[in-house]
C-alpha positions as CSV (number, residue, x, y, z in Angstrom):
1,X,114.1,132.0,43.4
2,X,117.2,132.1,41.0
3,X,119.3,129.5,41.7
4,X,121.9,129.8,44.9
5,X,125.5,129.6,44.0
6,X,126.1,128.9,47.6
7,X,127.6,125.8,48.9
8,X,125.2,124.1,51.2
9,X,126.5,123.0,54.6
10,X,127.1,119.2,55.6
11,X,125.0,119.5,58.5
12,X,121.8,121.5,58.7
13,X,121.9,124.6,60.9
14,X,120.1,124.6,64.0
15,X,120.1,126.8,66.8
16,X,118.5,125.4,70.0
17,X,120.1,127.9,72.3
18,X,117.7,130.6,70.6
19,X,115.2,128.8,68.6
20,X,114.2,125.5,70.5
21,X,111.2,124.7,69.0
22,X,113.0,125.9,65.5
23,X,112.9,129.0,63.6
24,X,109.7,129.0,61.9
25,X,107.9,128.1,65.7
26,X,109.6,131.1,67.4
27,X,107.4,133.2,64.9
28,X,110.4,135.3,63.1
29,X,111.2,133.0,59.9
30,X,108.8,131.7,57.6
31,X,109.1,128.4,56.0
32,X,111.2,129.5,52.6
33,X,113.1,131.7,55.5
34,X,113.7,128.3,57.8
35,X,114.9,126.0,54.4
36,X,117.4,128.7,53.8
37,X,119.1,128.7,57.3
38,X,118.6,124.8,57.6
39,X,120.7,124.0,54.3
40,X,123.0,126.9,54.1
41,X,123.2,128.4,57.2
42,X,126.3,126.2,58.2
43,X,128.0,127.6,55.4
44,X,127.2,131.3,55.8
45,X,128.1,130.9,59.8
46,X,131.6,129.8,58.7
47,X,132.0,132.6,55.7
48,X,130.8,135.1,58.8
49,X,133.1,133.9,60.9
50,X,136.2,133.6,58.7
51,X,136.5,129.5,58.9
52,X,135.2,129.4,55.0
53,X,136.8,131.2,52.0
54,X,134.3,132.4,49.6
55,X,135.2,129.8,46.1
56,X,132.7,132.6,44.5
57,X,131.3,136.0,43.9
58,X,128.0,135.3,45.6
59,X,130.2,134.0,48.9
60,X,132.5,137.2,48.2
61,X,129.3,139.0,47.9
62,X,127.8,137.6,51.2
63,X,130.8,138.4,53.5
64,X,130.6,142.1,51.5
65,X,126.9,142.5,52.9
66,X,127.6,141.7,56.5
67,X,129.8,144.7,56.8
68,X,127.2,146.8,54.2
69,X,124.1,145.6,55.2
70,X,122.0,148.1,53.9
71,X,123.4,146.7,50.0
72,X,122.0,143.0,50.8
73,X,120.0,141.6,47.8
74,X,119.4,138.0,47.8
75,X,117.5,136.0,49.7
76,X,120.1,133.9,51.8
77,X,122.0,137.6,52.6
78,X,118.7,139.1,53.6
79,X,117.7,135.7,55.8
80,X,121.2,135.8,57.6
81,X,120.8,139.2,58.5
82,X,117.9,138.9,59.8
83,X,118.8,136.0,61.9
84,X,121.8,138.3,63.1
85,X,119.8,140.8,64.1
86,X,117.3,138.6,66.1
87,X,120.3,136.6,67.9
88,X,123.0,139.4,68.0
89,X,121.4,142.3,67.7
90,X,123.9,143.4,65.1
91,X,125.0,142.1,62.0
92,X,128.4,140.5,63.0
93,X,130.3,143.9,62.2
94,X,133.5,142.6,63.9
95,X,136.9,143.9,63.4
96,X,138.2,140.5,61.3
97,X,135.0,140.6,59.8
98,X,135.3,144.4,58.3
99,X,139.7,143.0,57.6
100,X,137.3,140.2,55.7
101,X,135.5,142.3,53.7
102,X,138.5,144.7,52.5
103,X,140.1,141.4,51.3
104,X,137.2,140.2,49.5
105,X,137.1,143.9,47.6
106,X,139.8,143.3,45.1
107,X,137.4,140.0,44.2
108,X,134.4,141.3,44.0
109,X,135.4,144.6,41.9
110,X,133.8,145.3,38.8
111,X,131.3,142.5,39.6
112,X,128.5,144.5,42.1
């Protein structure tokens, strides 16, 4: 795996509500799958949700992807949206979301 540009979260992401015996024992993640959502899946919550700024074009990138799913790429994008799809049954397509992305354009063009 090429090294992650992401910033990890301070805590490590859990999920009891859906996953209470953890995301590898519900049978959906594997282990590489579980590492990626336990150290940056704080971090890509908050980018999802608009409480982070991405500080770089793989963050940029990564709120890009949630509204263009089908363009996902690395690892961490394609975990998240997988876990979205198992808890939301979308991929967090929401109206600040999609404003989100259109901001993030003028970053990441000339960089996909």
């Amino acid at each position: 795996m090429k090294h992650i540009q992401f910033r990890m979260g301070q805590h490590q992401f859990e999920d009891h509500e859906n996953f209470p015996d953890g995301f590898v024992e519900s049978g959906h993640f594997t282990d590489a799958e579980e590492e990626m959502l336990v150290y940056w899946g704080e971090t890509m919550m908050a980018l999802a949700c608009g409480e982070l700024e991405p500080v770089n074009e793989e963050e940029a990138h990564f709120i890009f992807i949630l509204a263009h799913p089908k363009l996902a790429m690395s690892p961490l994008e394609k975990v998240w949206l997988k876990y979205c799809d198992i808890t939301c049954g979308s991929y967090l397509a929401t109206e600040s979301l999609r404003k989100k992305t259109f901001e993030n354009k003028a970053y990441l063009r000339g960089r996909l």
